[in-house]
Every structure is written in C-alpha cells, then in structure tokens.
C-alpha positions in Angstrom: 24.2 109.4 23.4 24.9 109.3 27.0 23.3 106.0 29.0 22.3 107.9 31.8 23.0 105.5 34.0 24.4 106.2 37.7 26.6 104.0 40.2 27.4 104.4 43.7 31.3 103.7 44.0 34.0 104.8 46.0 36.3 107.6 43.8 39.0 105.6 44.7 40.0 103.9 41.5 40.6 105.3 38.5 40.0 104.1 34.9 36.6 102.7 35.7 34.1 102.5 32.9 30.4 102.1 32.8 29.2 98.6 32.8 26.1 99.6 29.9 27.9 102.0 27.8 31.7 101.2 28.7 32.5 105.0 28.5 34.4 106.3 31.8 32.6 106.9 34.3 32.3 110.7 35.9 33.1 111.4 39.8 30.7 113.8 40.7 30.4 113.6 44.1 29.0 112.2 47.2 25.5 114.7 47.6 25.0 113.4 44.1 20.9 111.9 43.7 20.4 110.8 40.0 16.9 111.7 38.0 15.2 109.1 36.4 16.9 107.7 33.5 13.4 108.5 31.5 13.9 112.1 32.6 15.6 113.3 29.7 15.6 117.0 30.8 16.8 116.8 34.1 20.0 114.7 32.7 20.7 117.8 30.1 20.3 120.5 33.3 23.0 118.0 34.9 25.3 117.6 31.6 25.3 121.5 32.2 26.7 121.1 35.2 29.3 119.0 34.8 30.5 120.8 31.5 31.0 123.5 33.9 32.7 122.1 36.5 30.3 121.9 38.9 29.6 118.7 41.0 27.7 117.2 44.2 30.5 117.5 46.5 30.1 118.3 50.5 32.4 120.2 52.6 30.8 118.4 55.8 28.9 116.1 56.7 25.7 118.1 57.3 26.0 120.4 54.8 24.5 119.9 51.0 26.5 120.9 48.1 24.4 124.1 47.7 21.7 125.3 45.2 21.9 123.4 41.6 19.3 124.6 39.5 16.9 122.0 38.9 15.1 122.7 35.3 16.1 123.7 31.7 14.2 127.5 32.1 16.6 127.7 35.2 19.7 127.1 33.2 18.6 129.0 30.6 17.7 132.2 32.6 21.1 131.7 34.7 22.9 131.5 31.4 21.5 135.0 30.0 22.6 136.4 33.4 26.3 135.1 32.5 26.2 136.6 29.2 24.7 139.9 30.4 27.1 140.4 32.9 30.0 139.0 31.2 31.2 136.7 34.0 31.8 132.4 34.4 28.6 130.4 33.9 29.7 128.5 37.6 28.7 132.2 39.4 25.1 131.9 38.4 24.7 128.5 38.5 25.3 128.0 42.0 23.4 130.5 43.5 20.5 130.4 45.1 19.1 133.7 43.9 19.9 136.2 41.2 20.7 139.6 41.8 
C-alpha cells in the first residue's frame, strides 16, 4: 500500500526514493497540492491520474494545469464517458465539462 506521502523537490535528480516507504518517488509536477494523507479517496482520484498520464504540470507561470476531477463519482462518471464513446481516459479527465 502506497504511503501517501508528498515532497517538494526539484525533478532534477533521478533515482530518488521516498524516505517512509523507500519506493521511487513520482514527478508530478509543480501545480501539484497533496490531500491529506487521511484522505484516502482523494489519493485513489489522484492514483487515477497518474495511471493515466496525467500530472500537475504548468505551461506558464500564471496558468494552472487545468481541470483535474476532484472526487471518486467524478472519475467514475468521466470513465463511463470513455467507454461510451470509445476514446482515451486522459480526454475526459481533463476537461472541464462533458459534452
């Protein structure tokens, strides 16, 4: 099981591990605000994401990375749109609205 932990370092270096669980730890990206480790829900919505590809990364510096959905019903409804219309998970995912 995943610590849930989260660590503000440069992406610089590779090969760096987590200092509670010693697993590698995951660049996501600079827009990136963890949940509370007790919020075990919100960490399964973000495991989503990064099976998917998506991250926290910002094109500029006033810009966010976009819309991330932020609850399990979201992900779920997102990923019935997917399957319905037969494209990539990342489509719905990342946007704001569906059609």
């Amino acid at each position: 099981m995943p610590c849930r932990a989260s660590y503000s370092r440069p992406p610089t270096r590779t090969g760096r591990t987590c200092p509670r669980c010693a697993r590698p730890l995951i660049h996501v990206g600079s827009a990136f605000a963890a949940p509370p480790r007790r919020d075990r829900a919100a960490w399964r919505v973000l495991s989503v994401l990064l099976q998917t590809g998506i991250g926290f990364r910002t094109d500029c510096c006033s810009c966010g990375p976009g819309h991330r959905p932020r609850t399990l019903r979201e992900v779920g409804e997102r990923t019935a749109h997917a399957r319905r219309t037969g494209g990539p998970l990342a489509r719905p995912l990342v946007r704001a609205e569906l059609p």
